[in-house]
C-alpha positions in Angstrom: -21.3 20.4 0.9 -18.2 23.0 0.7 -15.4 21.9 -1.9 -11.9 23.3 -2.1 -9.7 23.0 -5.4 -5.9 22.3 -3.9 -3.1 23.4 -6.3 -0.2 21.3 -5.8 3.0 20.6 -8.2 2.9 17.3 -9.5 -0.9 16.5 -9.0 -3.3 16.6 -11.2 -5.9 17.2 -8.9 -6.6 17.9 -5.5 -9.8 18.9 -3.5 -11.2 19.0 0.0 -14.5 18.5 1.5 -16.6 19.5 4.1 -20.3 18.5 4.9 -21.7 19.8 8.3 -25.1 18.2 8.1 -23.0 14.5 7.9 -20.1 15.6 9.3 -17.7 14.7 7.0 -14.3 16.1 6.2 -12.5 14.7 3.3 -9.4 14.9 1.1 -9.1 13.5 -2.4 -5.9 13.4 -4.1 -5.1 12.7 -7.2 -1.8 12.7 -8.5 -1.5 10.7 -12.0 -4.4 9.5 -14.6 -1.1 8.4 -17.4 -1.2 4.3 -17.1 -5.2 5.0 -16.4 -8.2 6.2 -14.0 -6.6 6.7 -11.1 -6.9 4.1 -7.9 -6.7 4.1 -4.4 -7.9 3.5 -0.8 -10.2 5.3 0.8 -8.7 5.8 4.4 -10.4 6.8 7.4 -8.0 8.1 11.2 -8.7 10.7 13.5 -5.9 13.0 11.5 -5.0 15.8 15.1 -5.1 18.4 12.2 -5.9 19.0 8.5 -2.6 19.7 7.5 -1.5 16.1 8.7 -4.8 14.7 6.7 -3.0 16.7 3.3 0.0 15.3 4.2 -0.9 12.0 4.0 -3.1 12.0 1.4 -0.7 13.2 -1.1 2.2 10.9 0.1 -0.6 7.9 -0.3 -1.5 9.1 -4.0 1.9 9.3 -5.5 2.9 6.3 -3.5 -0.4 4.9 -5.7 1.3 6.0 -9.1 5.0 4.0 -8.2 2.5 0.8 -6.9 0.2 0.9 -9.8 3.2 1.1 -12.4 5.6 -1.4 -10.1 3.3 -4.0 -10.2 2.4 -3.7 -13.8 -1.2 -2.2 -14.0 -3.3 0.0 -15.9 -4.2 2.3 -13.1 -2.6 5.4 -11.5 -2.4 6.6 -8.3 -5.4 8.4 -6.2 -6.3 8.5 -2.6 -8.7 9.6 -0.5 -8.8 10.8 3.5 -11.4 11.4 5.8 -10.8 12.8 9.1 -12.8 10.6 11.7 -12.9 8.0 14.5 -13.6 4.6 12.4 -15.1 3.3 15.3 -17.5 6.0 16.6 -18.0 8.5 13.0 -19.4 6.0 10.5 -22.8 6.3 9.1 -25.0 5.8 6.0 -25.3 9.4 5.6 -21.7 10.4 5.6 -20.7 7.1 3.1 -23.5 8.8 1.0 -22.0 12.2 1.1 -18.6 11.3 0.4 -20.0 9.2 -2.8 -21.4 12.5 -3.9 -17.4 13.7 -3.4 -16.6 10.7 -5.6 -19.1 11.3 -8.4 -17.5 15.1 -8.8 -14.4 13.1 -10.1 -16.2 12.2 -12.8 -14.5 8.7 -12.6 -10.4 10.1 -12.9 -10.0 8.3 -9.4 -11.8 4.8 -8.0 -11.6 4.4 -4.4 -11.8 1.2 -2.9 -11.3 -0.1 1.0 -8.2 0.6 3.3 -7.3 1.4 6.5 -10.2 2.3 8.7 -12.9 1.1 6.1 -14.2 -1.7 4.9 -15.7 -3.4 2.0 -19.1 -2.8 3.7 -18.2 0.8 3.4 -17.5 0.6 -0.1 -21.5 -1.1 -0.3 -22.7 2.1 1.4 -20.2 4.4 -1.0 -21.8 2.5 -4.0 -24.9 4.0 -3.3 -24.2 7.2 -4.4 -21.3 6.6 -7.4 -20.2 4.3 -9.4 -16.4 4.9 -9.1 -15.7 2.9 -6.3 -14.4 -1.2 -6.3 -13.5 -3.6 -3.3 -16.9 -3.8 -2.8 -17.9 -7.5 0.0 -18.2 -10.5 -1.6 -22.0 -10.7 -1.0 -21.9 -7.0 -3.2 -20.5 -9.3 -5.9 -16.9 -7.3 -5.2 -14.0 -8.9 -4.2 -14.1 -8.6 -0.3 -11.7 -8.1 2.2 -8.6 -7.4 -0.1 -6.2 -8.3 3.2 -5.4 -11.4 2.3 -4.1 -11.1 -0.9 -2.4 -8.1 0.5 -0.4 -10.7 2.9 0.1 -13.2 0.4 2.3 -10.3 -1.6 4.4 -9.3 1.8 4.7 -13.1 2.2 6.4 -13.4 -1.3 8.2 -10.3 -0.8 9.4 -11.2 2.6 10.5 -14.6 0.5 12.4 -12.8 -2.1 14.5 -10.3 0.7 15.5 -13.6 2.8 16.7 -14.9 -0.4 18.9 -11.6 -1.6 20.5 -11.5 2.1 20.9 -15.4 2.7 21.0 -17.0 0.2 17.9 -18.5 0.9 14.3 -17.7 1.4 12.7 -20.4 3.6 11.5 -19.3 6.9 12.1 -22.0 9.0 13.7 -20.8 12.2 13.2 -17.0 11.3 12.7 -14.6 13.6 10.3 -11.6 12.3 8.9 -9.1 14.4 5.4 -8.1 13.3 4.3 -4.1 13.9 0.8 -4.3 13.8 -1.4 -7.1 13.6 -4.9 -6.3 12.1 -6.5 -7.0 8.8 -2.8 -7.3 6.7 -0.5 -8.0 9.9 -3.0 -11.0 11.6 -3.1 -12.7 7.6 0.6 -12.4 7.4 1.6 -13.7 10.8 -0.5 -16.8 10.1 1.6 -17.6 7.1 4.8 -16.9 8.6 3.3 -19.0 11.4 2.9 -21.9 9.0 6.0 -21.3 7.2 7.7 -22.4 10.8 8.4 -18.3 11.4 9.2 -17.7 15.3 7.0 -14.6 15.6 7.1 -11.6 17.5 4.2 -9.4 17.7 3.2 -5.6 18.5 0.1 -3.7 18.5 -2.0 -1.2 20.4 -5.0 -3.4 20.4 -4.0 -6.0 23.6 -6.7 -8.3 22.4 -5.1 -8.5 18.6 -2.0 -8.9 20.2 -3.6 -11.9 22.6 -5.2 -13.2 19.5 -1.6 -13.9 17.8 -0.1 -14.9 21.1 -3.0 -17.6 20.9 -3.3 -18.6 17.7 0.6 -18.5 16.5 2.6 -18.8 19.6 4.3 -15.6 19.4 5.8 -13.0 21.5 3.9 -10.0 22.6 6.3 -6.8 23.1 5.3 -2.7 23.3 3.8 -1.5 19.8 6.7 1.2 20.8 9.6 -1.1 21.0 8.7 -3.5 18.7 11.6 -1.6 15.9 13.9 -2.6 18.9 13.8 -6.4 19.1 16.1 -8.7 17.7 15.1 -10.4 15.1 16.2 -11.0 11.3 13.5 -9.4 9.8 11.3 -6.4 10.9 7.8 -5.9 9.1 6.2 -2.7 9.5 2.3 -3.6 9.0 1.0 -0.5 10.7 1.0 3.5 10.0 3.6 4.8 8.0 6.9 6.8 8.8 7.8 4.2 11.3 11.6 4.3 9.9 13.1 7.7 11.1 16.8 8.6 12.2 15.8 7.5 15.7 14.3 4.4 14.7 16.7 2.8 12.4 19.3 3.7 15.0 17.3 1.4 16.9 16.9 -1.6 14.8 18.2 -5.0 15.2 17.7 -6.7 12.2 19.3 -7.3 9.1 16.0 -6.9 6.5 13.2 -4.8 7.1 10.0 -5.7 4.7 6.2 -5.4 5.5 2.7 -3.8 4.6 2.6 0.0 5.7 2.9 2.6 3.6 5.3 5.1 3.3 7.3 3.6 5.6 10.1 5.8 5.2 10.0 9.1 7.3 12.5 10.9 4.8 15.0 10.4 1.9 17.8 10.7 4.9 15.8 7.7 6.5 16.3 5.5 3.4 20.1 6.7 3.1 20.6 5.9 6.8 19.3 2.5 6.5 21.5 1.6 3.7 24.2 2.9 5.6 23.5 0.0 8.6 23.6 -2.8 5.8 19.6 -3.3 6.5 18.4 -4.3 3.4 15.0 -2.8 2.7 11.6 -3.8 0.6 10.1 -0.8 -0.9 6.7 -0.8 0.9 4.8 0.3 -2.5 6.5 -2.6 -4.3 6.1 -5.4 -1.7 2.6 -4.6 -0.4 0.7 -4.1 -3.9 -1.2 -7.6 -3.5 -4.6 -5.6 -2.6 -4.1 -3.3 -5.4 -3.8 -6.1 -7.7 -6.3 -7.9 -6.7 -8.8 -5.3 -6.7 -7.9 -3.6 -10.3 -7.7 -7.4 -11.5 -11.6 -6.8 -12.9 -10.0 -3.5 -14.6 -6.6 -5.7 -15.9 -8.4 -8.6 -17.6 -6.1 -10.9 -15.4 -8.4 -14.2 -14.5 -8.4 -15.4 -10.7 -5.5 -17.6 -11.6 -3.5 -14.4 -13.5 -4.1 -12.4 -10.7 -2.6 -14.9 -8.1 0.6 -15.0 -10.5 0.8 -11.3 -10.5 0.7 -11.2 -7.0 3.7 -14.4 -6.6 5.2 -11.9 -8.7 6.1 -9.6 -6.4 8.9 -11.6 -5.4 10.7 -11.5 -8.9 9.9 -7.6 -8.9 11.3 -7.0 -5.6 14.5 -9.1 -7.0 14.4 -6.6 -9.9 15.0 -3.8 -7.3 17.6 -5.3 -5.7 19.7 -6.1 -8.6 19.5 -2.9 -9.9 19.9 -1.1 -6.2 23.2 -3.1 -6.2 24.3 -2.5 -9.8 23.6 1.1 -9.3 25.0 1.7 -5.6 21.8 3.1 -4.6 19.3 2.5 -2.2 16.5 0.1 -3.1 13.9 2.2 -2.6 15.7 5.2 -5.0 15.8 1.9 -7.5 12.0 1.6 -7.6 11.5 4.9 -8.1 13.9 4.6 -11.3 12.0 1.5 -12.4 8.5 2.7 -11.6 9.0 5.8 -13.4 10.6 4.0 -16.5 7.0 2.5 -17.0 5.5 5.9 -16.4 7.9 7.3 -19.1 7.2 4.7 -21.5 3.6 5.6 -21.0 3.8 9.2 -21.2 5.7 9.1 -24.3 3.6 6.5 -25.9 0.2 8.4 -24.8 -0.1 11.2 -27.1 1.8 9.3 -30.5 -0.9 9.4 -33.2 0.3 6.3 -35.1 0.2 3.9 -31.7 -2.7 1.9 -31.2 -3.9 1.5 -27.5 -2.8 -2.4 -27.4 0.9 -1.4 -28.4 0.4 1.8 -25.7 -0.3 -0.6 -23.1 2.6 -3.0 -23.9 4.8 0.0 -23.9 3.8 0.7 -20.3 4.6 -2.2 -18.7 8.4 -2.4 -19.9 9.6 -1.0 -16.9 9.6 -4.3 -14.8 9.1 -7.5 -15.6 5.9 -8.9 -15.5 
């Protein structure tokens, strides 16, 4: 196994791996331990070069840091990358060997399942470290956090509707879905239910079928989906699906889903305002999995951890208000709230005369919670 330390401003810690005899080649980012161990998904995408792989990584880790602090929880932000065909590259061997990449952490970042991995994964990860959650529910983890994932957009999604019209039911509301697997199939089913005329897009022809089945919707190009019209577009697929080209495109009047890092560029945030779109912050909306899986690490019982992730709604409020107060962007008002609770922390972290129960109330005082 070769390691590589990665300096980088702003991160507390970065490293690469390589392992020839498993074939694994692996990023692990860290980028802040203040509101705790830091947590994130291990993802797993056939990255065309290493430099893309870094790139995402360290977008995903900081994006971590706001989540974990937006929604209220005494994590930061990690994340971890491994170059590889989820379909074709996975073995015992490799889950092993990236554990070992884990262990070196000495538990400053958890991983835990996300896009391209599973909570089996995690099960095969577990053999070799301890630092790793989102385990299946026959593990004794949580499972498939998915779900709760789309039960989070779902409020979210709620709470935009509302700010733009007044109202947040979804009868009669057009939404076009980008992506339907794990996140994107659980959320179209509840728009579905909520009376939601859908419109779907995905690479996959047969997830695609699978929604045109099961919910009645649309199926358009995974390309053109940005281009339908609709009143709400959710992103639920890679990231940076919002560039100058793109929001050019768009014909709706809210845009809220899953992905992260939706936003290509500041400039892509700016432009968006600039149409009247009104957009959810992706790290704010889509923090239902995170919750769920750090609940364990929160104290927050089944039922606390459900009203956490209803919460999301009132949070995403929060950003609004202030995005309108301020005459910003909602996605710049976030960042201001987010980094409120990270200030809090940071100034409450090192004060000799604060015990950790006043520390930890300290840190949530960002947002309401």
């Amino acid at each position: 196994m070769k390691a590589r330390t990665i300096q980088m401003p702003g991160y507390e810690r970065i490293a690469s791996f390589c392992d020839t005899d498993t074939g694994l080649k692996a990023c692990i980012a860290v980028h802040s331990t203040v509101l705790g161990p830091s947590m994130g998904g291990v993802r797993m995408h056939p990255y065309a070069t290493e430099g893309e792989a870094l790139k995402d990584v360290l977008q995903l880790s900081r994006a971590m840091t706001y989540k974990a602090a937006a929604a209220g929880l005494p994590v930061g932000g990690g994340k971890s990358v491994i170059i590889g065909d989820p379909a074709r590259d996975k073995s015992p061997e490799l889950w092993r060997a990236f554990g070992a990449c884990l262990e070196s952490f000495g538990g400053r970042y958890i991983a835990g399942e996300d896009m391209g991995t599973t909570p089996e994964d995690m099960d095969e990860i577990a053999r070799a470290t301890r630092h790793v959650m989102g385990r299946s529910a026959s593990s004794g983890g949580l499972g498939d956090p998915a779900p709760h994932t789309a039960r989070g957009v779902l409020a979210g999604i709620r709470a935009a509707l509302k700010w733009r019209y007044g109202d947040g039911s979804l009868e009669g509301v057009r939404v076009a879905v980008q992506g339907v697997g794990a996140v994107g199939m659980n959320l179209a089913e509840a728009l579905h239910r909520g009376g939601v005329q859908l419109v779907v897009g995905d690479p996959c022809e047969e997830r695609a079928g699978e929604a045109v089945k099961r919910f009645s919707a649309e199926a358009v190009s995974p390309e053109d989906i940005h281009k339908t019209k609709c009143d709400l577009f959710a992103p639920c697929a890679m990231g940076g699906i919002l560039n100058q080209q793109t929001i050019r495109e768009l014909r709706c009047a809210v845009v809220a889903g899953s992905a992260n890092n939706q936003l290509s560029s500041v400039a892509a945030g700016d432009a968006l305002a600039k149409r009247g779109i009104l957009f959810a912050p992706d790290y704010v909306i889509n923090a239902g999995g995170v919750i769920a899986i750090a609940a364990p690490l929160a104290g927050l019982t089944p039922a606390g951890r459900d009203k956490k992730i209803e919460g999301i709604a009132d949070r995403l409020t929060q950003v609004f208000t202030r995005a309108e107060q301020a005459g910003i962007p909602p996605e710049k008002a976030a960042d201001q709230l987010s980094e409120d609770v990270l200030h809090a922390a940071e100034a409450g972290r090192f004060h000799p005369s604060s015990p950790e129960k006043e520390k930890r109330t300290r840190v949530h005082s960002g947002f309401a919670t």
